[in-house]
N, C-alpha and C positions, 0 to 999 in steps of 0.2 A: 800141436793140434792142427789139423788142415782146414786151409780154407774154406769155408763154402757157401755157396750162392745165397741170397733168400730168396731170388726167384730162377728156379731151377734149370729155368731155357738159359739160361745164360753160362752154364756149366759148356754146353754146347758151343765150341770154339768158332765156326762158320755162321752162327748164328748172333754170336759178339762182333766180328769182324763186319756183317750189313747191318750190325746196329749203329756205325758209325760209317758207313762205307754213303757218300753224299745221295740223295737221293732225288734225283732230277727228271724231269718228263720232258726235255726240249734239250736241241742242241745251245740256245741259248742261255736256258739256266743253266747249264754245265759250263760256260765258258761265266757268268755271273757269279757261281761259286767259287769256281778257278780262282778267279782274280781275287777275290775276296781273302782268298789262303793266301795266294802268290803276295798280297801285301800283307800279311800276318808275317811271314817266312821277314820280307825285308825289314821288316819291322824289329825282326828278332836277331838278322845278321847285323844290322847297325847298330845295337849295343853291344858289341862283339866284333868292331871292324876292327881295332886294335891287335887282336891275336890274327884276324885275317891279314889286312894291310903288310903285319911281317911275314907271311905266308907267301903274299904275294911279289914282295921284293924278296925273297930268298930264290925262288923260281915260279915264274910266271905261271907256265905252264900245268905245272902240278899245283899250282896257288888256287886257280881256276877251276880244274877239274876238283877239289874239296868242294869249294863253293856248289860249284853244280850237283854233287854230290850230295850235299848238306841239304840243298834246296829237295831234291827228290826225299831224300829220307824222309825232312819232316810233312811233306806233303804224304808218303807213302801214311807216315802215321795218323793224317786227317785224312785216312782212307781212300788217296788216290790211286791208283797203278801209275806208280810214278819211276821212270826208268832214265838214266846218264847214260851219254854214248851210246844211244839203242841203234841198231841200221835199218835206216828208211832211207835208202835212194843213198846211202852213205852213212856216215854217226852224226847224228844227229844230237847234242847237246842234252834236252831234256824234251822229253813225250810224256805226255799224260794223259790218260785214258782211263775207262771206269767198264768195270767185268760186265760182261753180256749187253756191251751198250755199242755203238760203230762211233762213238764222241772221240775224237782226238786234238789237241792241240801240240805244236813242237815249240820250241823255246831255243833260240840260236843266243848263245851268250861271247859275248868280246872284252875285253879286256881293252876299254879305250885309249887309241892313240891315236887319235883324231878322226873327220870322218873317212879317209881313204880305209881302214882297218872297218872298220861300220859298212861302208858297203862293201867289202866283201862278204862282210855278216849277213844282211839283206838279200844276196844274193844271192847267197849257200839257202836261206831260208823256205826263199820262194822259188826257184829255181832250181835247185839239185833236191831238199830234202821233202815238203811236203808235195802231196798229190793236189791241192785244189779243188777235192770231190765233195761231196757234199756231207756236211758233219766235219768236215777235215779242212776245211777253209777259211782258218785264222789259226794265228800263232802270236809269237813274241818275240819280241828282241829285247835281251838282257844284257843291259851295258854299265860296268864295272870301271869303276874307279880307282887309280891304285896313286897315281901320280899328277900333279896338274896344280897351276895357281887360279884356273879359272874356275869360279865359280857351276855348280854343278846344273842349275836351272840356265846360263850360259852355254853351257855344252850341249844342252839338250834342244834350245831354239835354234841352234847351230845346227844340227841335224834334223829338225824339223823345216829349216829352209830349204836345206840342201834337197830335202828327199820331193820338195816343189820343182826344184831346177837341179837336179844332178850335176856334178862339174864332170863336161867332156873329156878333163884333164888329166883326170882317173883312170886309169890303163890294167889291165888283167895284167898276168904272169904273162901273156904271145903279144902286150907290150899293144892291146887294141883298146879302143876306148869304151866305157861299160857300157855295158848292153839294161839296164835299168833304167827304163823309162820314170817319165814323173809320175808321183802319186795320183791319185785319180783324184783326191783332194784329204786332206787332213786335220783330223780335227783335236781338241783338249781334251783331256779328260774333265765331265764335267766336280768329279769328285777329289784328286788327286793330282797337284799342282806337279809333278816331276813325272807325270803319265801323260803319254796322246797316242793318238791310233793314226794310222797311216789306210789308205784303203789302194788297193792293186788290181789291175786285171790280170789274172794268174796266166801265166803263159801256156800252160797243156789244155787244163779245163775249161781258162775264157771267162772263169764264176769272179767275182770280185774277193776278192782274197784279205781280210781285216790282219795288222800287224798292231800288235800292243807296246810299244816301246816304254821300256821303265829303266831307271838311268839308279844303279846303287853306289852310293859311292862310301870306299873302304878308305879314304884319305885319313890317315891320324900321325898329328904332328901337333899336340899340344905344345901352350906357352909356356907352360909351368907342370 
């Protein structure tokens, strides 16, 4: 016997799809929703870092690209436009956007080894992939855990220092020192103890540029 609705809009495939598709009237709600999913998502990849973390020691690369992966999918299923590797100015990691709306945020993810690998994260972010425009002027940095004995809230005030005073000691691939000026100032998340935001003067637009740093960490080496 076939399924059928009891209420019969619902038979209607486009019409199921905005019944769950988020529904927002601000670039701000949009980025309050966002986040809201984006820790549902970590929430559900850390009882399941186990089958990651070997993922990620088998090869980095392709360990990473799943993840990111993963993170779109289930976002796509809370009704995001959620896309890995999309080209904005380059591939861009992870975009997320919502149909007939200009809301975008991009998601630069790394695989941390310390903060030299982080800023170049940061700097592919705001620099090569997002525009700064308006509605387009925050993003994320998603920083993954794979190996380390330092504690994970350790790692993360480590790069919340750093992004105060850059170390000049950091050199690009032409061997120059970075070009990332200091934050414009940074603050906690008031909600989420392993979250903060970083704030930038965007270098094309000039608009101040919001960065959400959220630090997942896939480390599994139980005792027993």
């Amino acid at each position: 016997m076939a399924n059928e609705f009891s209420n019969p809009t619902l038979s209607n495939k486009e019409i199921r799809r905005r019944s769950f598709t988020p529904n927002v009237s601000s670039y701000q709600e949009f980025l309050d929703f966002l986040y809201d999913d984006i820790d549902f998502v970590i929430d559900r990849l850390s009882r399941h870092r186990d089958k990651y973390s070997e993922g990620m020691r088998n090869n980095p690369k392709q360990g990473e690209d799943l993840i990111n992966s993963t993170i779109c999918d289930i976002l796509t299923g809370r009704g995001w436009e959620a896309e890995h590797d999309t080209h904005i100015n380059g591939n861009a990691d992870i975009v997320i956007s919502i149909k007939y709306e200009p809301y975008e945020w991009i998601g630069e993810a790394k695989i941390r080894s310390g903060n030299k690998n982080l800023d170049k994260g940061i700097k592919q972010l705001i620099h090569r992939y997002s525009t700064g425009r308006d509605y387009q002027n925050s993003g994320g940095m998603m920083i993954y855990v794979k190996d380390s004995d330092v504690k994970a809230k350790k790692m993360l005030d480590d790069w919340k220092n750093y992004l105060r005073k850059p170390d000049l000691n950091i050199v690009n691939k032409e061997g120059l020192p970075t070009l990332l000026p200091p934050a414009l100032r940074v603050e906690n998340c008031p909600e989420k103890q392993l979250v903060f935001y970083s704030y930038h003067e965007h270098p094309s637009s000039g608009l101040e540029y919001t960065v959400r740093h959220t630090i997942i960490d896939f480390r599994h080496d139980p005792l027993e």
